[in-house]
N, C-alpha and C positions, 0 to 999 in steps of 0.2 A: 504493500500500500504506500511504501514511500516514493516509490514512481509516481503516484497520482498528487502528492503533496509535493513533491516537486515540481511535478505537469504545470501544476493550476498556483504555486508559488511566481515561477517565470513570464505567468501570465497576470501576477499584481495581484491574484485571487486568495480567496479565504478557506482555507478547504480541512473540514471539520469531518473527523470519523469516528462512529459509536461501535466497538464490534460489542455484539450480543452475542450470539453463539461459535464456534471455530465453522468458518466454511460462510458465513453471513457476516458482512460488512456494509451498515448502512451510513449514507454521508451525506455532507451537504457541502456544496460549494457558493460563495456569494461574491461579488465585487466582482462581477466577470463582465467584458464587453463585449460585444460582437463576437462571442465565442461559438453560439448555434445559429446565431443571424446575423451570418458573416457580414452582408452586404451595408448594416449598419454600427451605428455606436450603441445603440442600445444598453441600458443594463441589466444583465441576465441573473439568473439564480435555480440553481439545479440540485434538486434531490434525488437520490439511488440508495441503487442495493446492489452490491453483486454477491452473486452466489457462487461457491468454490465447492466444488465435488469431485473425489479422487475416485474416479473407475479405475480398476486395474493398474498400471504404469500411466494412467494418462491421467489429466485434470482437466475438470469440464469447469468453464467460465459462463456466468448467465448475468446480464445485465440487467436493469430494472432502472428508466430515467424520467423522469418529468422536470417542468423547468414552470419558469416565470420571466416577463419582463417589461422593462418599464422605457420610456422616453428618457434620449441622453441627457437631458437634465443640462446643467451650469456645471462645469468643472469636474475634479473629479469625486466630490461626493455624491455620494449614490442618493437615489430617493430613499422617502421612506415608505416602510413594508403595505401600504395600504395604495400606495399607485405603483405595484407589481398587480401585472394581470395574468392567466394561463397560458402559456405557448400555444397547446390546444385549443380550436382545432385549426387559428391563422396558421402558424407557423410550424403545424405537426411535422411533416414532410423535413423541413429540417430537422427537427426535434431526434428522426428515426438515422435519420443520416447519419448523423452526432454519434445519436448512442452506438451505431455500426463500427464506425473509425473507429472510436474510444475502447468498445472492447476487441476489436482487432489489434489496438495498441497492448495493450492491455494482454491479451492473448500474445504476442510476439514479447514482451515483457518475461511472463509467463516461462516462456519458450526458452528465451536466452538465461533464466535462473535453473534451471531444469538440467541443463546441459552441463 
């Protein structure tokens, strides 16, 4: 998990992780920009889970993301929590995009600790 707190460190972000059970890691990430809606400044805010399960020699990674976001506002602080709206369903389609990359990263992460 320190791959993704570095991720979203490099990116100015705030990225907060609760584990609950070994194999469940759920988090949050805030203070993010244009990170799932590239095309703008936006300020983003993403919640997940991924899930880690060891079959056999292999680990299966299961991602789980929703997000929020709000107008680039003045400068850079962020709004606050009550002018964040749904990504859902304007900007799903990226929303799914995201979550793809991210555990392909994620997955290739994975892969090269493994080795």
């Amino acid at each position: 998990m320190d791959f993704l707190d570095q991720r979203f460190a490099a990116r100015k972000a705030r990225f907060v992780r609760d584990p609950v059970f070994p194999g469940i890691v759920p988090f949050r990430v805030d203070r993010l920009r244009g990170e799932i809606v590239t095309d703008s400044k936006m300020w983003e805010k993403i919640e997940g889970t991924l899930f880690m399960n060891q079959e056999g020699d292999r680990i299966l990674l299961f991602l789980e993301i929703g997000g929020q976001y709000a107008a680039a506002g003045l400068g850079d602080t962020p709004p606050s929590s009550d002018a964040f709206r749904d990504l859902e369903p304007r900007y799903a389609k990226q929303l799914a995009e995201y979550s793809t990359l991210l555990l392909q990263e994620l997955q290739g992460r994975f892969t090269e600790l493994v080795k």
